[in-house]
C-alpha positions as CSV (number, residue, x, y, z in Angstrom):
1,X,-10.7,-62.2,-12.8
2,X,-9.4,-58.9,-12.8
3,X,-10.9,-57.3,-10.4
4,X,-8.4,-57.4,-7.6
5,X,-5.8,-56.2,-9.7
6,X,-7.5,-53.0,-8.9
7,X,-7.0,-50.6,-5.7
8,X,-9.6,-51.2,-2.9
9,X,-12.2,-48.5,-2.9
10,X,-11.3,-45.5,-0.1
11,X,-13.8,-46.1,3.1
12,X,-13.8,-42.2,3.8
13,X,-15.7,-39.3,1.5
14,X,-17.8,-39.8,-1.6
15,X,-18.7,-43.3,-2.5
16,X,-16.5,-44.3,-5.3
17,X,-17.7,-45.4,-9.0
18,X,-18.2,-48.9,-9.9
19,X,-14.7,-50.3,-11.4
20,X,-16.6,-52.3,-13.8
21,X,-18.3,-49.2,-15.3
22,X,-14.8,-47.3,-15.2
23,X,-13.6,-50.0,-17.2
24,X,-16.2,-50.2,-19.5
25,X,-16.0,-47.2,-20.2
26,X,-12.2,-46.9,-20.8
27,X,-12.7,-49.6,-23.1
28,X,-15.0,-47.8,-24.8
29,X,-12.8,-45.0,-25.2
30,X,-10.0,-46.7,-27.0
31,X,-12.0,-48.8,-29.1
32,X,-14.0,-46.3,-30.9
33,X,-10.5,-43.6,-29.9
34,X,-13.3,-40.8,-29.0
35,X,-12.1,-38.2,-26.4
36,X,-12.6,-38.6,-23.1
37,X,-15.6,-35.9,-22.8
38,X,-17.4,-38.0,-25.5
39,X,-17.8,-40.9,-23.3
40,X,-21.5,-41.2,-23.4
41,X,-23.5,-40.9,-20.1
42,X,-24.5,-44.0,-19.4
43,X,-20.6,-44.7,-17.9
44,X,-21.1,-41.6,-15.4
45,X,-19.1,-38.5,-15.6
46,X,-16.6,-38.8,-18.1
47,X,-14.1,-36.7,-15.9
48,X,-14.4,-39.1,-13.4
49,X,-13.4,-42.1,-15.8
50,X,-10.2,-39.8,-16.6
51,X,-9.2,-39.3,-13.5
52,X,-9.5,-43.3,-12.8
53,X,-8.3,-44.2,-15.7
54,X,-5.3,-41.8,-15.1
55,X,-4.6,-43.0,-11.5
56,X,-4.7,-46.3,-12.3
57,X,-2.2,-45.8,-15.4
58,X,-0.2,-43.9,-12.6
59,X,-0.2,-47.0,-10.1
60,X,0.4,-49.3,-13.0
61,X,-3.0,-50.8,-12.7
62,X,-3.7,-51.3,-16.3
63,X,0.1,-53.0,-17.0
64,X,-1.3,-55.4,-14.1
65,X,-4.5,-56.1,-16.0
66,X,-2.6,-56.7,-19.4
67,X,-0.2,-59.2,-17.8
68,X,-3.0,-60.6,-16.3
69,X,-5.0,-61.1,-19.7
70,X,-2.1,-62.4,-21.2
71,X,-1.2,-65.4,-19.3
72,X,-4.7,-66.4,-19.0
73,X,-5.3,-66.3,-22.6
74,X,-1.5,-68.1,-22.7
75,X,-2.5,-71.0,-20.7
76,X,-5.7,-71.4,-22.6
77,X,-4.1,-71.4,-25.7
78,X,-5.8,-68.5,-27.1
79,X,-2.8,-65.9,-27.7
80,X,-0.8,-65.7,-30.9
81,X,2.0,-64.0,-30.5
82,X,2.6,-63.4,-34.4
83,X,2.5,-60.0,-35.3
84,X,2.2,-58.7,-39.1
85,X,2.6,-54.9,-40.1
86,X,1.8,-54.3,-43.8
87,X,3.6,-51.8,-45.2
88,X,0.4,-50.5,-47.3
89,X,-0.9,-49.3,-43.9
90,X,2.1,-47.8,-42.0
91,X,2.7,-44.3,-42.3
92,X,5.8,-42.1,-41.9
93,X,5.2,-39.1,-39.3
94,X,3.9,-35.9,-40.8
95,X,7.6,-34.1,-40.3
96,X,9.2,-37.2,-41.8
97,X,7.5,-36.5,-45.0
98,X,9.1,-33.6,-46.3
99,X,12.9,-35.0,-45.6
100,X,16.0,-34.6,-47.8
101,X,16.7,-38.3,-49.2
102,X,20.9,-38.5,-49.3
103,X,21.1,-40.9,-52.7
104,X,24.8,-40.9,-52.6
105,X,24.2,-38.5,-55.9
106,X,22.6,-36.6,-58.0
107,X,20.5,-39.4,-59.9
108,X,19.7,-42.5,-58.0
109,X,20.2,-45.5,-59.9
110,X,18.2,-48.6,-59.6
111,X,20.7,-51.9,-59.2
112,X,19.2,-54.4,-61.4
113,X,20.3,-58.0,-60.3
């Protein structure tokens, strides 16, 4: 279903890598968030994924495929738009941390209601 969301396959020089296997292994990438030279061999070359990965991010391939995914799984009736962030889980940034708080002064008073 996705497949010619992506570019056709240049005619001229080395024969290009199978896009399913590029995928794959992209997927593969962000699911487990390895780096890239960790891909394991069985995808091929993992500079070679990059450098598809990366042109296709260029051309706007992947926004293609998300769109894509999305309205299929919209007319299904498969996507669930709710999202829920738990505080418990969401982190301030490591610079953030370390911050002056203003409290308006010297001790901050808890309003009790």
């Amino acid at each position: 279903m996705i497949g010619p969301l992506f570019p056709t396959a240049k005619v001229t020089g080395r024969p290009p890598v199978d896009r399913r296997i590029v995928v794959e292994a992209t997927a593969w990438r962000f699911r487990t968030g390895a780096p890239w030279r960790d891909v394991p061999e069985r995808f091929g070359n993992w500079n070679t994924i990059y450098k598809n990965f990366n042109r296709w991010a260029e051309q706007g391939v992947w926004v293609r495929v998300l769109e894509k995914a999305q309205s299929l799984a919209q007319q299904s009736g498969d996507l669930d738009w709710v999202a829920s962030i738990d505080s418990t889980i969401v982190r301030v940034h490591q610079h953030g941390a370390t911050l002056p708080r203003t409290t308006g002064g010297s001790v901050e008073l808890q309003e009790v209601r």
